[in-house]
N, C-alpha and C positions, 0 to 999 in steps of 0.2 A: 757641124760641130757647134758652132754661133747660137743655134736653132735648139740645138741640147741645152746649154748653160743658159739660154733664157726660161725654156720652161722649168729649168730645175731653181731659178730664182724665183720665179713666180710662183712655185709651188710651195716655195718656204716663206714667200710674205704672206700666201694664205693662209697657211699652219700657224703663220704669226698670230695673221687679224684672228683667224679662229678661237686662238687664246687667248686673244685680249678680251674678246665678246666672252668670252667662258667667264673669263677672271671678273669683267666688269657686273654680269649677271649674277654672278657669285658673293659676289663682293654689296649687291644691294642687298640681299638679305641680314647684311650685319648692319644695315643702314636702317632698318623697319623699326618700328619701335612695335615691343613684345603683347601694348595693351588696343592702340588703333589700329598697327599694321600699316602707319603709314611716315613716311620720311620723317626721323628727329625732330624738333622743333624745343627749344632751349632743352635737352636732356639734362638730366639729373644722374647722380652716379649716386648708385643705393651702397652699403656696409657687405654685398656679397657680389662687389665690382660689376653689377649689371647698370643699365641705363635705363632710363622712363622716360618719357616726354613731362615735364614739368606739370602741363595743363591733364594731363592720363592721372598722374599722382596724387594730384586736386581731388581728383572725380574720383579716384577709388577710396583715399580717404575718406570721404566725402558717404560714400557708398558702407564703408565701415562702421558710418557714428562717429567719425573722430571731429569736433567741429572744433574751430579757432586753433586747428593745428597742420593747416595747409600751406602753409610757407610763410617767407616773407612778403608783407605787401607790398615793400618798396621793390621788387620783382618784377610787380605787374607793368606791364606797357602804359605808358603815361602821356603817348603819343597821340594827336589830335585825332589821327585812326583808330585808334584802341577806345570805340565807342561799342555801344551795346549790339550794334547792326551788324556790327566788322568781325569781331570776337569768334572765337570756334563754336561752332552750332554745339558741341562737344557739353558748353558751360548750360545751358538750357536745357539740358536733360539731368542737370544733378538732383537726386530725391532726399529728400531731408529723412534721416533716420525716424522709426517711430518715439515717442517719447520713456514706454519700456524700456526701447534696446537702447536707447542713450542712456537711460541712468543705470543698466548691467554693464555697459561700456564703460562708461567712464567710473565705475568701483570696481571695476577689475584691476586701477593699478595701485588699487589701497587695498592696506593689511596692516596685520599687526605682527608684532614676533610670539611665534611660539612660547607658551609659559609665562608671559610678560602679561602685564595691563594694554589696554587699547588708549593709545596715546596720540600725538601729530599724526598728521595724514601723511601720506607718503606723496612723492611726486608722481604723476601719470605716463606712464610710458607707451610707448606708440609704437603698436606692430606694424608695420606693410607686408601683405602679402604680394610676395615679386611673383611677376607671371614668368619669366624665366625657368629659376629653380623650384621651381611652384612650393615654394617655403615663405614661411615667418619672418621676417626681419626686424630686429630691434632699431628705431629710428630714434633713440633718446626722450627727452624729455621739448626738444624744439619740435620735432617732426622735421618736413621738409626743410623750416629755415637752418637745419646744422648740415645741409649736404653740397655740397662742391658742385656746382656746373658745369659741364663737361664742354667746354672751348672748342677742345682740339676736333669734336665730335661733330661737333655744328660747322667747324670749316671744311672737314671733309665732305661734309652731308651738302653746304654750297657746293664746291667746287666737282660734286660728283655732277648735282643737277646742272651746271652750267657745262659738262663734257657731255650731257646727252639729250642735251637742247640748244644743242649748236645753231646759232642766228635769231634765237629768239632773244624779246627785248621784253626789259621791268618797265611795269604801268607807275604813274605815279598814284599813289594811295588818296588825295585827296582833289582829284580833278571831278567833275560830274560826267555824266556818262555823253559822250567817250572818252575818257579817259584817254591823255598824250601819254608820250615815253617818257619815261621820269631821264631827266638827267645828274640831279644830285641825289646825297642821301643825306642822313643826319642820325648819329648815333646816341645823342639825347634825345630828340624827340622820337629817335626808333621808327622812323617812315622814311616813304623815300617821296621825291617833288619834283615834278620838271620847274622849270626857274621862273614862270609867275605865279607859282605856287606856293615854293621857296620864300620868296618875296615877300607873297602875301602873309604867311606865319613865323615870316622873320623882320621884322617890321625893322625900319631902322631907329634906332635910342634906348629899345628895350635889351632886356637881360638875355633873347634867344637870340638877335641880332650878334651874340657873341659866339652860336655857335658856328663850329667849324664843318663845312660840308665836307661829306667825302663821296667816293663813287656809290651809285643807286647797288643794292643789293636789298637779298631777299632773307637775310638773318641778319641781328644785331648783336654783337656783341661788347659788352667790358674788354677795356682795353689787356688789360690783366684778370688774373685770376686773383678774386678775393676771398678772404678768409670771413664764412660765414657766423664768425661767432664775433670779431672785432674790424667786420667791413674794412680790414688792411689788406695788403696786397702781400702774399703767400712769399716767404721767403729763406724758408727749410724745410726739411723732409725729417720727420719721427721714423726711425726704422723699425723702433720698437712697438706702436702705434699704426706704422704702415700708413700714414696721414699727412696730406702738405698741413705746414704752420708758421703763422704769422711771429712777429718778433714778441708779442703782447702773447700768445701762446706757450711759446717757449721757455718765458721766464715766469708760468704757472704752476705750482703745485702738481697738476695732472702728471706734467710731463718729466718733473726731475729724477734724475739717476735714469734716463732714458738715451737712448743712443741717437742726436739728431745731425744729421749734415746739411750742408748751406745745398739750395734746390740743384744749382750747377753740378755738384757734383755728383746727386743723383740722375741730372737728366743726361749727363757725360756714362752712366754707369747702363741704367738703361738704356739708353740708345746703343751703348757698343752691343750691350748682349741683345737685343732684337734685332739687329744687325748680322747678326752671328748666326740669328736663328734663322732669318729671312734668307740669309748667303746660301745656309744649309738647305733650307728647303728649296731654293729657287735650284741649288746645285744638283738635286737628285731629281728634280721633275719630271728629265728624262728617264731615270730607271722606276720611278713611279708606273708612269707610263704602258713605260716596256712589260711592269709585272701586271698593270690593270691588263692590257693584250693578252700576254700568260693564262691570266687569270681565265680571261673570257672564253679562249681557246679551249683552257680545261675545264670550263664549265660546258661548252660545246662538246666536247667528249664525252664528258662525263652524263649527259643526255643521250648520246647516243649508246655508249657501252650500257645503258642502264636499260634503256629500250633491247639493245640485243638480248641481255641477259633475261631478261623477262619472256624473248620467244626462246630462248633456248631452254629455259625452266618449264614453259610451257610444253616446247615438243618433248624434253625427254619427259616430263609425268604423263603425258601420252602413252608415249613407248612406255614405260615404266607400266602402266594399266593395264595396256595391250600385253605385255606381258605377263602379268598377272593373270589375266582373263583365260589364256592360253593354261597356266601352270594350273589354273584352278579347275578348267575342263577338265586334264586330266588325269589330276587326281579325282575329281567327283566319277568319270569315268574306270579306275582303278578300284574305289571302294566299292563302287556298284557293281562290279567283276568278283571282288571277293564278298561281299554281300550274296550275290548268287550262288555263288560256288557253297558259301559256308551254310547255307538254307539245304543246299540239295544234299551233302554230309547228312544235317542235323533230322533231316527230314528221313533219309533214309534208316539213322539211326533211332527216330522214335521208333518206325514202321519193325525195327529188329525187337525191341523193346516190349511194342505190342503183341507182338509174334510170340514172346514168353507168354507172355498172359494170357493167350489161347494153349497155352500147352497145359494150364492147370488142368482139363479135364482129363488130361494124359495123364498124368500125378494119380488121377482122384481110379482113375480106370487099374493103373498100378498094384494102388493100395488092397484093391479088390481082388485083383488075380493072388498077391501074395497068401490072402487067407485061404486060398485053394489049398487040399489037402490031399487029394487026389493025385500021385506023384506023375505018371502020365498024362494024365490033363493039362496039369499044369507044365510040364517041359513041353510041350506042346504049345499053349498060349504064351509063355514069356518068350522062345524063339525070336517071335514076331515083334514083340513087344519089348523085347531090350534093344532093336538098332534103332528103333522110333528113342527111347531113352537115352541113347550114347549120342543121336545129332540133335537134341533137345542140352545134353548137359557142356558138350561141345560149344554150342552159341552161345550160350550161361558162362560158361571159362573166359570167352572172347570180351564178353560185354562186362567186365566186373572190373575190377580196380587197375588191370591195367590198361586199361580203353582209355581212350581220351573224353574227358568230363565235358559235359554241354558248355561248362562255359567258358570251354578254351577258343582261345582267336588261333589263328591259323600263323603260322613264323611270317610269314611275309609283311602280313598287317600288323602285330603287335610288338615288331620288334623295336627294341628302346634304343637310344641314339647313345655308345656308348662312354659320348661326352656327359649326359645328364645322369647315368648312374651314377657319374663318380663326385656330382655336385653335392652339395648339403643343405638340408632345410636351414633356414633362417630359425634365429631361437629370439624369443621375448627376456626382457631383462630381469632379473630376479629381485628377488623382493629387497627396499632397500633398507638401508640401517638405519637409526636415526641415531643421533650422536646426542647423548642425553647430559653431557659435560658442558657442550656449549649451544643446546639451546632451551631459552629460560624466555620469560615474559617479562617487563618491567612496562616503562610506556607503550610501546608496541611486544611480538609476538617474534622473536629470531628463531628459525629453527632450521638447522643444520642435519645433513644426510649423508653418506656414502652408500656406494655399491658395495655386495660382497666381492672375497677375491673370486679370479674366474670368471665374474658375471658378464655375460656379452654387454656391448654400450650401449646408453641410452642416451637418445638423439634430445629428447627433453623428459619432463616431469611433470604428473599432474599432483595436487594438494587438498585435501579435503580434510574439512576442519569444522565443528559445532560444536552448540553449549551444551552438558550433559547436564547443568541444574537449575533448566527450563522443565515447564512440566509437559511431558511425552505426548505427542501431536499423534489421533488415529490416522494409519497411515502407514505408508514406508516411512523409514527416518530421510531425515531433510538434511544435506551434508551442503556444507558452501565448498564450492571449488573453485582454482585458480589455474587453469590452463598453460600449458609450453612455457613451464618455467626453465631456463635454462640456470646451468650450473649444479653446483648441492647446495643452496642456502637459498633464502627466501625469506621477507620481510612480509609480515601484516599486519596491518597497519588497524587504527582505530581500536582497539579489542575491546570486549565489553568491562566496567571497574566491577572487582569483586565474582569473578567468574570463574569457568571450571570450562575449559576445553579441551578438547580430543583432537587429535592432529595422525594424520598418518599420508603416506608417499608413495606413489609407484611411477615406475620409468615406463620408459614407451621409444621402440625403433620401427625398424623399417617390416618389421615379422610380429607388433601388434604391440600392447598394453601387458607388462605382466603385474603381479600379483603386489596388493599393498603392503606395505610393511607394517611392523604392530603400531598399535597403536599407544601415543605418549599422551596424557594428561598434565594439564597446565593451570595452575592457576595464576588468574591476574590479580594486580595490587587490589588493596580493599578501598583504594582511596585516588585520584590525583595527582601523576608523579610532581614533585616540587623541583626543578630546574633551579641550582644555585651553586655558587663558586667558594670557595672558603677565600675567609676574609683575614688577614694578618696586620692590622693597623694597629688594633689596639689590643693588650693583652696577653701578648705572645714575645716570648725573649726572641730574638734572631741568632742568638749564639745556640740555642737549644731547641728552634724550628725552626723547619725549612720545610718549606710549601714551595711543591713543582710548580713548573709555569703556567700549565695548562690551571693553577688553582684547584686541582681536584683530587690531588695527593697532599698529605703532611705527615713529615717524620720528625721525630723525638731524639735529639741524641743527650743524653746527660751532660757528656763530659767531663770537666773537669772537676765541678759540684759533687759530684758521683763517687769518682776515684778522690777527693780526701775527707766526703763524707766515711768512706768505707776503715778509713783510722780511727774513726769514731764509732761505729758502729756496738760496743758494746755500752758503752755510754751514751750515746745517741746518734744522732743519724738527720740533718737538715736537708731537704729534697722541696724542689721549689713544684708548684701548680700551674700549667701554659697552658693556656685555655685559644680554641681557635674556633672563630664564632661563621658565622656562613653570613654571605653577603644579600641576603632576599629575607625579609621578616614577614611571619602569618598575621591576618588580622581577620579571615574568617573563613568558614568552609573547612574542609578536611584537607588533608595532603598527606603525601606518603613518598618517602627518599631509602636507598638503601644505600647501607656500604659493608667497606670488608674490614678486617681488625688484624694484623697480624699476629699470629698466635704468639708467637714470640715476645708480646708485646710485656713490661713489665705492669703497670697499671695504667690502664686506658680507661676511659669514661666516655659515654655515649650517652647524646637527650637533646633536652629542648631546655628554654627558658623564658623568662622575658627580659626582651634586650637591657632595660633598666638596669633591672637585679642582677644580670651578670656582668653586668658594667661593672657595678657597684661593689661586688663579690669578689670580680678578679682583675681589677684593674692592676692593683697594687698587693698582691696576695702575696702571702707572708708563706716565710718558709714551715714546712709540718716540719713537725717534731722526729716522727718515725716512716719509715717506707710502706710500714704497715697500717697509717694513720688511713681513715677513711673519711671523711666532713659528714657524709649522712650515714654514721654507724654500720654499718654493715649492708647498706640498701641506698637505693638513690632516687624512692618516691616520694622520701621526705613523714611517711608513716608515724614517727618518733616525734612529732613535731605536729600528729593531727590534733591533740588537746588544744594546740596553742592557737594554731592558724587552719585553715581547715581545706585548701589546694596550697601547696608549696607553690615557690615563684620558678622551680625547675626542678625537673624531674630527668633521671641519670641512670642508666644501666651498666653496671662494673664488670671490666672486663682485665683478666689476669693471668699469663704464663698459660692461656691457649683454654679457661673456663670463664663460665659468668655467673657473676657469684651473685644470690637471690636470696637478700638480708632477713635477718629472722623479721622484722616487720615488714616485709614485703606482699604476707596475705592479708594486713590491713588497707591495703592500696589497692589488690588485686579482686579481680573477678572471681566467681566460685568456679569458674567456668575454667579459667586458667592454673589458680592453684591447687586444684579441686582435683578430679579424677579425671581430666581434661588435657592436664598440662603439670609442671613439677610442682613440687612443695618448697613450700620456702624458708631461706633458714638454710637453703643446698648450693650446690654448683652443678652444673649441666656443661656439656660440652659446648666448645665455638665452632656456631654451624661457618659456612662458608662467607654468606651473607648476611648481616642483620638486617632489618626491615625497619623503619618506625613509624606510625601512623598516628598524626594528630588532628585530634576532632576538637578544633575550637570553641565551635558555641558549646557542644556539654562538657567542654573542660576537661578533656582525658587522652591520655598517650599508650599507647601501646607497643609494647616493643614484639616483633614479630623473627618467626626465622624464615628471612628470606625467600628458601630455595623452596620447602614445604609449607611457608606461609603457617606453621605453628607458632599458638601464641605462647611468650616469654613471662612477659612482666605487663601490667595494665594499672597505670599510675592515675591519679587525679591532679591537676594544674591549674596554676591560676592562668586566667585568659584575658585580663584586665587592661592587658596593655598587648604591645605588637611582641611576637612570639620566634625566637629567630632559632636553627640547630647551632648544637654547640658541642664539643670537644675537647675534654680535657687531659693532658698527659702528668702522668709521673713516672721519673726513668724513662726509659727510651721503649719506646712505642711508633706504628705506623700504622694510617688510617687510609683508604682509599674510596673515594666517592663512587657509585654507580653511576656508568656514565649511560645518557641515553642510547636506546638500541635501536634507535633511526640515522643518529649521527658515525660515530664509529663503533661498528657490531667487532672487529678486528684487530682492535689495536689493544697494544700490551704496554704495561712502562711496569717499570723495575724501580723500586725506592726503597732500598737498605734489602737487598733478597726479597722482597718483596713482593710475589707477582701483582698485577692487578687482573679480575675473573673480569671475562667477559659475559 
């Protein structure tokens, strides 16, 4: 029994020792420093809580081009050993950058501010790349001298060496070879000395004779931790900063309205919760354990079930072959049984066949007896010669329509399975529709489809689409296509400005491609869509517009103006001008914006101007007289006014109770082309298409108002272009205006402003 309870103790001081060896192997890896690979030596604690060896961070600095921003030099070991012999071989391999990459180095931490002059230089800031998190690190404006020395770090990194160099002894550092055992140390001079050593570079009378020995070791450190920006000794914690700081720290600008506690009570706070953590983990080590074992087990399983599974996959596709090979004998067996069988039918039946066509001489012999006229003669030879004619016409009955046709198969072989009679072919999807309400071109090309009803589904869609006023290439036509588009809508992007395309659709499933649908023509803008938001700063009542958020709607409500002009109305009538200006002005090149007018509108005005003049015009604009008052006569090219000036400063299409009315001067502004046999006369009203269009050609000074959907021209004014050119917007009475919104961003979206849909 004695003999049991000793091995089972000794069997647990070895499971002991064996842990401790684990944990202590384990545990030097967090002792390695990440750039030598070898034990700590004063570490540094970098801004992404990793550590360096002091003299490693020198040297990759160093390696970077950062020069004069390696640390502090009151850092360096000052110690009668810290001569150039002693030093890390580490320092003699540092490469001084070339003179290029210094001077790209050191302007990369200068700049100026955007939109600004080039003024003071900026301070230089200093990356480390940490080998750790293999990342960039911001190290300020000191570099190395703003980082905290890691203490705690170096006394582990001792006291780990001295538990696994058990009996070894420290040399003194300044003995000649052989070097004794040091018996003191000295943490000013940072060396250690056996005592006539000590003696000798501690002379008695002088300033070192006052330092104080303490035991030999092989790392020195401050006795405290100091704060590397005002060389005091650390003595609160920034929570908000995440930084020890000194009392000179504290009461800096940096850190006020900051949350800081005196260091005790963060090392009281941390210590409990590492504590806590260490409890936790030391507490479960055993079920750790238990589940790595689990683990291993069912990875050992799972090796071997995988090995099984793979002969078992193997022998049944074996069998599985074998059995095939067998099933395939005999049917090739089976067919070649009715194969012979249906040869010696088919054969016997040509052999009856040809047997007719030996009988024609019988026919032609016939023929000849009949013209016998001799009536005993001839009862005489047809006797004989009609039962040759009755088993001649007999085999003729057999072989005719209802014999069986050469090229029937026999029941056994061709009979059908009659699961697959009752299946059904697969159908291709029908041609689809194209929805010509909501797809239109603006900056890109939206085009929208359905299936018909009934039509079986299609799995995706192809698109083919080209310019029909290019000039005709020999050849088939050239169609561009877009492949497996899913849904019914589809964007295309880039289109050519001022074109004419052709677009058509067909679906596709699993029983092929069906047939395209018609084909829909498009034209694109004549111009550069212009991207811009309406602008409400200036010029505009807020009691009597209201501009949505998105900026790309504005409604008109009169109100109260409205309802007690209308007690006046036979006497007169005062109705004010809101003019809303867009927030992006032309200053050269063409461009083209569309929008929608609600028909309902009471008078609206559409155009352009220059910013100036409509500043100038409608800042403070005066109430008109009557609701019928117009500013440019009956037109809004400004025509009535070419004697005087010869481009207006804005040009305006009028728009009213759902027409747009085209002032009798409006074919002095216009093209022949437009008001000609081309386009209407003027002096008229035309209906409001759905969309207007307007396209401004700056350098030759001319505006065009366009209809949108068919891209006919309206109205084609002349402008002055002298200054920046911005759209613009004018109401009287209650009126709503809606911007074309680009058909890349929302092709889908609808808003409602006063009933008012907005088209997509």
């Amino acid at each position: 029994m004695a003999e049991g309870e000793d091995m089972q103790t000794f069997t647990s001081i070895m499971d002991a020792l064996v842990r401790i060896s684990t944990s202590m192997k384990n545990m030097e890896k967090e002792l390695l420093c990440p750039v030598c690979q070898e034990m700590y030596k004063q570490p540094l604690v970098l801004p992404c809580t990793h550590n360096v060896c002091q003299a490693c961070a020198r040297e990759v600095l160093g390696q970077q081009g950062y020069v004069g921003h390696g640390g502090d030099p009151s850092s360096e070991p000052t110690s009668p050993a810290s001569t150039p012999s002693t030093r890390s071989p580490r320092l003699s391999r540092r490469t001084l950058p070339k003179p290029e990459r210094l001077d790209r180095l050191l302007k990369s931490g200068f700049g100026t501010y955007p939109g600004r002059k080039r003024g003071a230089l900026h301070p230089q800031v200093i990356m480390f790349p940490c080998p750790a998190c293999q990342g960039d690190v911001e190290l300020g404006e000191r570099g190395l001298a703003g980082l905290f020395r890691n203490l705690t770090l170096e006394r582990v990194v001792e006291r780990y060496r001295q538990s696994v160099s058990v009996g070894g002894s420290i040399l003194c550092q300044l003995c000649k070879p052989p070097p004794l055992e040091a018996t003191k140390g000295c943490t000013e001079c940072r060396a250690t000395f056996c005592n006539e050593c000590f003696k000798l570079f501690h002379p008695w009378g002088t300033q070192k004779a006052q330092h104080e020995p303490t035991l030999p070791t092989l790392s020195f450190r401050p006795k405290g931790l100091m704060c590397p920006d005002h060389k005091e000794e650390v003595t609160h914690y920034c929570k908000t900063c995440q930084r020890l700081v000194c009392q000179l720290c504290r009461v800096r600008r940096t850190h006020s309205g900051h949350k800081i506690t005196p260091v005790l009570s963060a090392y009281q706070a941390l210590k409990d919760k590492l504590t806590k953590s260490l409890t936790y983990i030391l507490g479960n080590q055993d079920t750790v354990q238990t589940q790595i074992c689990e683990l291993e087990e069912t990875l050992r399983h799972t090796e071997v079930s995988g090995q099984q599974a793979k002969e078992e996959v193997s022998q049944l596709v074996r069998g599985l072959g074998a059995v095939l090979e067998e099933k395939r004998a005999s049917l090739l067996q089976a067919v070649e049984e009715c194969q012979q069988e249906r040869l010696a039918r088919l054969g016997a039946q040509l052999q009856e066949h040809r047997s007719l066509l030996d009988g024609s001489g019988l026919v032609g012999y016939a023929q000849e007896v009949l013209k016998e006229t001799d009536q005993p003669c001839f009862v005489q030879a047809a006797k004989q010669l009609h039962n040759r004619i009755a088993r001649a016409t007999e085999a003729l009955q057999m072989s005719g329509p209802a014999a069986t046709p050469p090229s029937a198969l026999p029941a056994d072989v061709g009979r059908e399975s009659p699961r697959l009679t009752r299946l059904s072919l697969p159908t291709v999807p029908e041609a689809p529709v194209i929805d010509t309400q909501r797809t239109f071109a603006y900056d890109q090309i939206f085009l929208c489809w359905r299936l018909p009803p009934h039509s079986p589904p299609a799995w995706h869609y192809t698109i083919e689409f080209r310019r029909t006023d290019v000039p005709a290439q020999p050849g088939p036509t050239h169609w561009q296509r877009r492949e497996e588009v899913r849904g019914t809508s589809a964007l295309l992007e880039n289109p050519d400005i001022g074109s004419v395309y052709v677009l058509r659709v067909r679906g596709c499933n699993k029983a092929g491609y069906g047939e395209y649908s018609e084909d829909v023509h498009l034209h694109t803008p004549p111009a550069p869509v212009l991207h811009f938001f309406l602008d409400g700063r200036w010029g505009a009542s807020r009691e009597r517009l209201a501009i949505s958020k998105d900026q790309r709607a504005v409604r008109s409500v009169p109100g109260l103006p409205l309802l007690l002009a209308a007690e006046r109305l036979l006497t007169g009538c005062h109705l004010s001008v809101d003019v809303v200006l867009g927030d992006v002005a032309v200053t050269q090149g063409r461009s083209y914006w569309a929008c929608a007018v609600d028909p309902a509108s009471y008078l609206v005005k559409v155009g352009v101007g220059l910013e100036s003049k409509l500043q100038e015009s409608f800042q403070g604009a005066a109430d008109v007289i009557s609701p019928r008052y117009d500013p440019d006569s009956g037109h809004d090219s400004g025509a009535e006014d070419a004697t005087v000036e010869a481009s207006p400063p804005f040009a305006f299409l009028t728009i009213g109770m759902g027409k747009i009315l085209l002032g009798a001067g409006a074919g002095a502004g216009a093209s022949a082309g437009l008001t000609g046999r081309d386009g209407p006369a003027a002096g008229c009203t035309v209906p409001l298409p759905p969309r207007l269009g307007i396209c401004l050609d700056y350098e030759q000074g001319r505006v065009s108002f366009l209809d949108a959907v068919s891209f006919r021209g309206l109205l084609e004014c002349p402008l002055d272009c002298s200054g920046p050119v911005c759209p613009a917007f004018c109401f009287i009475g209650g009126g709503a205006v809606q911007l074309q919104e680009p058909v890349g961003t929302k092709p889908e979206r609808k808003v409602t402003i006063g009933g008012f849909a907005k088209l997509d």
